[in-house]
Residue, then its C-alpha position, 0 to 999 in steps of 0.5 A: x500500500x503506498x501513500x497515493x493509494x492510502x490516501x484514496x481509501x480515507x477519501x473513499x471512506x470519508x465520502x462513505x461517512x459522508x452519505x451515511x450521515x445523509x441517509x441517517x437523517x433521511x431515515x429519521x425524517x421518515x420515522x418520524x413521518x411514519x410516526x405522524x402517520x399513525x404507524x405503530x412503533x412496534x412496526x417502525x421498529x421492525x423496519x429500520x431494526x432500531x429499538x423503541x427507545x431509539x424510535x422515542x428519541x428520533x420522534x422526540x428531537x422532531x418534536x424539539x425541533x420543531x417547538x424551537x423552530x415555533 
């Protein structure tokens, strides 16, 4: 491995995290949506393969942006 091609795999693996950060919001976004949609945790749960308590936490920083926003 030389330093050229180092340097190409960290910027592939910045613009991987890059992307995966994009989708992390994308995705909480929609669970939220789901969320408001009437969707049972229970099944947005079993979608994403989160936790309730992680589905309570991305709902509620909706519901914290959102009032801070009002």
């Amino acid at each position: 491995m030389d330093k050229r091609s180092l340097a190409q795999m960290a910027q592939r693996f910045r613009d991987a995290e890059q992307r995966a950060e994009i989708l992390r919001q994308e995705l909480a976004v929609a669970i939220r949506q789901a969320d408001t949609d009437g969707v049972a945790q229970k099944d947005i749960c079993e979608a994403t393969g989160y936790t309730r308590q992680q589905v309570r936490r991305i709902v509620l920083a909706g519901e914290a942006e959102e009032a801070a926003e009002s």
